[in-house]
C-alpha positions in Angstrom: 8.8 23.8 18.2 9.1 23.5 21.9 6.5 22.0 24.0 6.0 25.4 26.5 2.3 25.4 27.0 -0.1 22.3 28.4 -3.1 24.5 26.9 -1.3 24.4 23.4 -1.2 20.5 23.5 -4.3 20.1 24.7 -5.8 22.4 21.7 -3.4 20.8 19.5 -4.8 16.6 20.2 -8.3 18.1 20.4 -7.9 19.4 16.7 -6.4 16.2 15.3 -8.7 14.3 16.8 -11.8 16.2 15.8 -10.3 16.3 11.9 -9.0 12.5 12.2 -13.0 12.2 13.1 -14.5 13.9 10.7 -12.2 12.2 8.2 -13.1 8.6 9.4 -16.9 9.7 9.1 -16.9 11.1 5.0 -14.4 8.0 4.3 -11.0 9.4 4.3 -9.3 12.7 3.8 -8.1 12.8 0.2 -10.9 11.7 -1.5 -14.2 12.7 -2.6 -17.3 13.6 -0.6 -19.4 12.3 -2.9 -20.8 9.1 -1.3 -21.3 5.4 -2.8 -24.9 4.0 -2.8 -25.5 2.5 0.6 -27.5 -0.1 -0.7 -25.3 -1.1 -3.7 -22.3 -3.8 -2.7 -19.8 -4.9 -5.3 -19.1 -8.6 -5.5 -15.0 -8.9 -5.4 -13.1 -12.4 -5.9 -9.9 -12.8 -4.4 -7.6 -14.5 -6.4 -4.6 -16.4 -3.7 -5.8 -17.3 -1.1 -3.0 -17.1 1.1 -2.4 -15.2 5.0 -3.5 -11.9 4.2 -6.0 -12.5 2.1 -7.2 -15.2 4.7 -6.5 -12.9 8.0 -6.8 -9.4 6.2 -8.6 -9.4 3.1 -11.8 -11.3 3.4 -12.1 -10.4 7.4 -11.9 -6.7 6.1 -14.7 -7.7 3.5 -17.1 -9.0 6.4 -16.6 -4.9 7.7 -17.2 -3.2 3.9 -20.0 -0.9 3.3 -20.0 -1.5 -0.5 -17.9 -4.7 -0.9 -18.7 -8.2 -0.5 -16.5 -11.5 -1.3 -18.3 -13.5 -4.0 -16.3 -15.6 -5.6 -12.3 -17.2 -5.1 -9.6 -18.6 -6.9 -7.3 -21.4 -5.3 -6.1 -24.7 -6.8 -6.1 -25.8 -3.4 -9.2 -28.0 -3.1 -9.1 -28.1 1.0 -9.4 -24.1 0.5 -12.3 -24.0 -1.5 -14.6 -26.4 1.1 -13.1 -24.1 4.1 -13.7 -21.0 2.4 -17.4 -22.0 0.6 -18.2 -23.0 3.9 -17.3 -19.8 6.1 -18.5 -17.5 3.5 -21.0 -18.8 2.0 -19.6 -19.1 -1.9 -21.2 -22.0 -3.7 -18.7 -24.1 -6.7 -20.3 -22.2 -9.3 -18.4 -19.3 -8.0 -15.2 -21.2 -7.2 -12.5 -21.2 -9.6 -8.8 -22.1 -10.3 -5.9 -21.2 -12.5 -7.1 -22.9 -15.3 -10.7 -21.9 -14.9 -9.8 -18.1 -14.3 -11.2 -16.9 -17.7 -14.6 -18.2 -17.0 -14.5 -15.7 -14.3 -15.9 -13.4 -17.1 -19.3 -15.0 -17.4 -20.0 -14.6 -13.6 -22.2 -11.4 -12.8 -22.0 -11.7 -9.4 -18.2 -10.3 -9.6 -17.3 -7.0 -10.4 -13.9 -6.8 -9.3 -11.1 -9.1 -9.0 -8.5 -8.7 -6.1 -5.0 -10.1 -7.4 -3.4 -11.5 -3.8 -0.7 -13.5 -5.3 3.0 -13.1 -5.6 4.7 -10.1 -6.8 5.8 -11.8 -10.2 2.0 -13.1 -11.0 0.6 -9.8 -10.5 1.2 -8.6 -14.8 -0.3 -11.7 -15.8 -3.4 -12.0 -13.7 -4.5 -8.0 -13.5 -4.6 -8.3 -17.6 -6.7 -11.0 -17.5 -9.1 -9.9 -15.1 -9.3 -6.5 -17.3 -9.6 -8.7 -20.3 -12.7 -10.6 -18.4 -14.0 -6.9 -18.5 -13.7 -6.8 -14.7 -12.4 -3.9 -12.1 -9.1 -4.9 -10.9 -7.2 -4.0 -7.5 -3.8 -5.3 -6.6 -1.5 -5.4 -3.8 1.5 -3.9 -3.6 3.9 -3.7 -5.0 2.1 -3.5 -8.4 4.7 -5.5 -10.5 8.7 -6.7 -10.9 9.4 -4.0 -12.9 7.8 -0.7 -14.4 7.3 -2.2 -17.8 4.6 -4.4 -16.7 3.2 -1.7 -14.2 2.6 0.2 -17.6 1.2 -2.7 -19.5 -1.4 -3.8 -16.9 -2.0 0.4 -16.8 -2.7 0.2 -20.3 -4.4 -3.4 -20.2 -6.8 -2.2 -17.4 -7.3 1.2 -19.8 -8.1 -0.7 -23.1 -10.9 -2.4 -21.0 -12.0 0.3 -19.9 -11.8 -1.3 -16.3 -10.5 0.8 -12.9 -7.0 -0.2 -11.3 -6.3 0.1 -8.0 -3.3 -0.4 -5.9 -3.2 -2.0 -2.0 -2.0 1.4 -0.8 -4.0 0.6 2.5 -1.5 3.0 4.5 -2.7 6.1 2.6 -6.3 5.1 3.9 -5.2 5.1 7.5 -6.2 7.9 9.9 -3.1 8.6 11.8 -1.2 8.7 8.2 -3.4 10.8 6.8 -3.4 13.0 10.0 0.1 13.4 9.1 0.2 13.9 5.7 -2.6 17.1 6.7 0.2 18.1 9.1 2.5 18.2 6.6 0.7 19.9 4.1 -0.7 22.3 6.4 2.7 23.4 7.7 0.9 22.6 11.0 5.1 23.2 12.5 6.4 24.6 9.1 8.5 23.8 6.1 8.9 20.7 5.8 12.9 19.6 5.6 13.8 16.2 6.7 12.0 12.3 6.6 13.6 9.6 8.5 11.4 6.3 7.2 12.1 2.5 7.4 10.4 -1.0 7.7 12.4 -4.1 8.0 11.8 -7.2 9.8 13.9 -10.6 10.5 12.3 -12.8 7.4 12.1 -16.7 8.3 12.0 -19.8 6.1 14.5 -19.4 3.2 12.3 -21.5 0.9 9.8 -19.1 0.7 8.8 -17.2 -2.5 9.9 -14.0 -1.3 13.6 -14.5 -1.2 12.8 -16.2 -5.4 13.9 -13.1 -7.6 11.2 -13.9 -10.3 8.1 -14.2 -7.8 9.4 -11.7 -5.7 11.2 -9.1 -7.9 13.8 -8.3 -5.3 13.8 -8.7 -1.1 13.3 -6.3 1.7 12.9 -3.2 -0.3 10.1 -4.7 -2.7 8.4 -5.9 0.3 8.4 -3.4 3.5 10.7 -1.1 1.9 8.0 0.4 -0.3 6.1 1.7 2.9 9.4 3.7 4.2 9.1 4.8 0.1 5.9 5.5 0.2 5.3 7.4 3.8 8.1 9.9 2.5 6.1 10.2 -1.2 2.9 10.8 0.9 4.0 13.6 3.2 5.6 15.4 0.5 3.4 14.8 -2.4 6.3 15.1 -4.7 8.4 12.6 -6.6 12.3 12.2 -5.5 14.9 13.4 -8.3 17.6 12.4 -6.9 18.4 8.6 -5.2 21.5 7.5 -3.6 21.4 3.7 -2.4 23.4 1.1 -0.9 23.2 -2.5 0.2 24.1 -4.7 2.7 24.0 -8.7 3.3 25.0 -10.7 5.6 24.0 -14.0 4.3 24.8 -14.5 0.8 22.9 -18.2 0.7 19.5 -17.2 2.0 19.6 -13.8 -0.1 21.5 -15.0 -3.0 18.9 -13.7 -5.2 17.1 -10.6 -3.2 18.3 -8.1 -1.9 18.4 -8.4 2.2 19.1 -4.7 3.7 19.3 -1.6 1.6 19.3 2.3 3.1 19.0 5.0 0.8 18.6 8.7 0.5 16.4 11.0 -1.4 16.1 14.2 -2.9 12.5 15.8 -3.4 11.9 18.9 -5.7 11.1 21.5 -2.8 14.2 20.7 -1.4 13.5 18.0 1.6 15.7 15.2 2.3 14.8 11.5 3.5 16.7 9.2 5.2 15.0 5.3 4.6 15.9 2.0 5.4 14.8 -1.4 4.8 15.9 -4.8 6.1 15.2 -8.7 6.3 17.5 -9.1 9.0 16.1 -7.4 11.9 13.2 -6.7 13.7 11.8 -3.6 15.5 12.0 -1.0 12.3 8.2 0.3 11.5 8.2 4.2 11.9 8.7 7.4 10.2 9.8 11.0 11.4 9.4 13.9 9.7 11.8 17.5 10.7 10.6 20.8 9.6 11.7 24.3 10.9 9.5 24.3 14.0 8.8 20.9 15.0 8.7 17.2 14.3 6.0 14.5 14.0 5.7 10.7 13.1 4.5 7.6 13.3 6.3 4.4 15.7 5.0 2.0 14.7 4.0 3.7 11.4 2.8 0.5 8.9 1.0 -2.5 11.4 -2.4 -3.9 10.5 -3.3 -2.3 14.1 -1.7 -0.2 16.6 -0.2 2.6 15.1 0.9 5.5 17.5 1.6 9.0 16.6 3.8 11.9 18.4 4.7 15.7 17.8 5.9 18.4 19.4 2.8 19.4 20.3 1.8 16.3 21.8 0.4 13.2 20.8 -1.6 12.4 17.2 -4.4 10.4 18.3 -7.1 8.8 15.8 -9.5 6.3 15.5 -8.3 2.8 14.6 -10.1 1.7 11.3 -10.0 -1.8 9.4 -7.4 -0.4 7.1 -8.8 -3.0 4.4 -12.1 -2.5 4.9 -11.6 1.0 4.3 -9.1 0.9 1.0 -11.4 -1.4 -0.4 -14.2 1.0 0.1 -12.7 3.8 -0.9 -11.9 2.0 -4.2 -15.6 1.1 -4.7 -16.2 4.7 -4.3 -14.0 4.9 -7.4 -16.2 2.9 -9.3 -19.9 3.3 -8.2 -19.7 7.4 -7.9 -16.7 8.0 -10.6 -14.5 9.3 -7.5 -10.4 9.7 -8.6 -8.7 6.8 -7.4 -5.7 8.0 -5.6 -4.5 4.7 -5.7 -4.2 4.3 -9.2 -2.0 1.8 -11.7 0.3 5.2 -11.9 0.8 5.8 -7.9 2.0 2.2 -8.5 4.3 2.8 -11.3 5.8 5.5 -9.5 6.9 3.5 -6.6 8.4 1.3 -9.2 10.7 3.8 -10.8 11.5 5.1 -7.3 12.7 1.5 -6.8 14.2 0.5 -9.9 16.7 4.0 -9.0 17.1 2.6 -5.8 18.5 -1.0 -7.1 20.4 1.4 -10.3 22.0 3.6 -7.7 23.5 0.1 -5.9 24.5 -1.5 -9.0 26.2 1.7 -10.8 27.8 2.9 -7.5 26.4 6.2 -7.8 23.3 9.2 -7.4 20.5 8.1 -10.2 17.6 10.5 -11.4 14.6 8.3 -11.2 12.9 8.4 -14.5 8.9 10.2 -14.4 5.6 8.6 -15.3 
């Protein structure tokens, strides 16, 4: 669609804006409208206390309506002075790996936050469940999507709720897309060009280790490119071509370092994704369909995300992405909301990329298998 009209734009940015609004105000777009107790917190303990739970996670806490940190786990003793002090979490409440289980005795926790590395996430989600606590985990959810379905079923057996740190799909100026797309706001959707890549640093870190990490870029920032594409559509790719690329075979002898790949969704639209540890500046998606265009660049940052169309700009207001997935989540709990970010929205990610990584091994198209 061309831009022809300053009067269509300017209708156009006042309409986003006023839904992005509205959105922010009931808690998100996708979700229920039925509303969490305001006076009802639940206590969450972050387990790894690493740099996002340090600069992201708890900060995002301070901003909850209905969350509150209450307890940690670290077996890093300087942590747990450093964080008692700034938040106010006395020893009973502090715990290591050792003491995890006694985590199940502690009333003042209702759901355990797994922060740790990819590989730890199977082991420490079906504990929590076992402790008979609420579990949420970053992403991505697992190594592989056996042990996505066993914490699934772990969490189930428990009868506990399992969320996934989908924080993108909580984020206004996604979401304004995903209503664009949906809407047909510039038609049928046809096309997605996606990626997330960044020049990756010390080569003794756990994210280049195959059994912490799973696999490199893709498992990483690759899953955003993967999921933006999953989002606007709301469908599940059939078909996956993949390659790979590396340039340095001793810092990513075991991960993968840059990967692009194609996909096929069932209503017919393409996407385009890539994913790298050896460059910076990729963080966007576009998305094509037969009368216009719109996007995100840059699409997954903490802060700052800017959208465009062809109608004009997609402007919202920022939120504490963290904050808010963390609320939403709660929601899921205190007022028996669905949880759109569920143990399966994690699987499926996982057998997206487990047909990405059998496409580059086996040279050839791969039909993902379904939940």
């Amino acid at each position: 669609m061309s831009i022809s009209n300053s009067s269509d734009r300017r209708t156009f940015v006042k309409t986003v804006s006023a839904s992005l609004a509205a959105g922010a105000a009931a808690g998100g777009f996708f979700t229920s409208s039925a509303k969490a107790n305001d006076d009802k917190k639940l206590g969450f303990a972050l387990v790894g206390l690493g740099g996002l739970s340090t600069n992201q996670i708890a900060p995002g806490l301070l901003n909850s309506k209905h969350c509150k940190l209450t307890a940690i786990v670290t077996d890093t003793p300087e942590k747990e002075k450093v964080w008692g002090d700034k938040y106010g979490i006395t020893q009973d409440h502090i715990y290591n790996y050792d003491s995890f289980d006694k985590i199940a005795n502690d009333d003042t926790v209702d759901v355990i936050y797994i922060v740790l590395p990819n590989g730890m996430h199977p082991e420490y989600v079906k504990r929590a469940a076992k402790a008979g606590k609420h579990v949420f985990c970053e992403k991505p959810m697992a190594n592989t999507s056996k042990d996505c379905r066993e914490m699934i079923d772990a969490c189930q057996k428990a009868n506990r709720n399992l969320g996934i740190g989908y924080r993108c799909q909580f984020e206004p100026h996604h979401q304004a897309c995903r209503e664009l797309a949906q809407q047909k706001t510039f038609g049928d959707l046809k096309f997605i060009n996606a990626g997330f890549g960044f020049k990756i640093g010390d080569p003794t870190q756990w994210r280049l280790r195959r059994d912490l990490a799973g696999g490199g870029a893709l498992m990483d920032v690759g899953i955003y490119a993967l999921q933006a594409c999953r989002f606007l559509t709301g469908e599940e790719p059939i078909e996956i071509v993949a390659r790979e690329t590396k340039t340095d075979l001793q810092k990513f002898a075991e991960v993968d370092e840059t990967i692009t790949w194609e996909m096929k969704f069932p209503s017919g639209v393409l996407a385009n994704c890539v994913t790298t540890y050896n460059f910076n500046g990729v963080n966007q998606f576009r998305a094509f369909a037969s009368n216009g265009e719109f996007g995100l660049n840059p699409a997954f940052s903490y802060k700052g995300n800017k959208g465009s169309s062809s109608k004009g700009p997609i402007e919202a207001i920022e939120t504490d992405q963290f904050a808010v997935e963390m609320d939403a989540f709660a929601q899921t709990i205190l007022t028996e909301q669905p949880n759109q970010v569920s143990g399966e929205e994690g699987l499926r990610d996982l057998l997206a990329i487990e047909a990405i990584y059998a496409s580059i091994a086996q040279g050839k198209m791969v039909k993902p298998e379904t939940v």
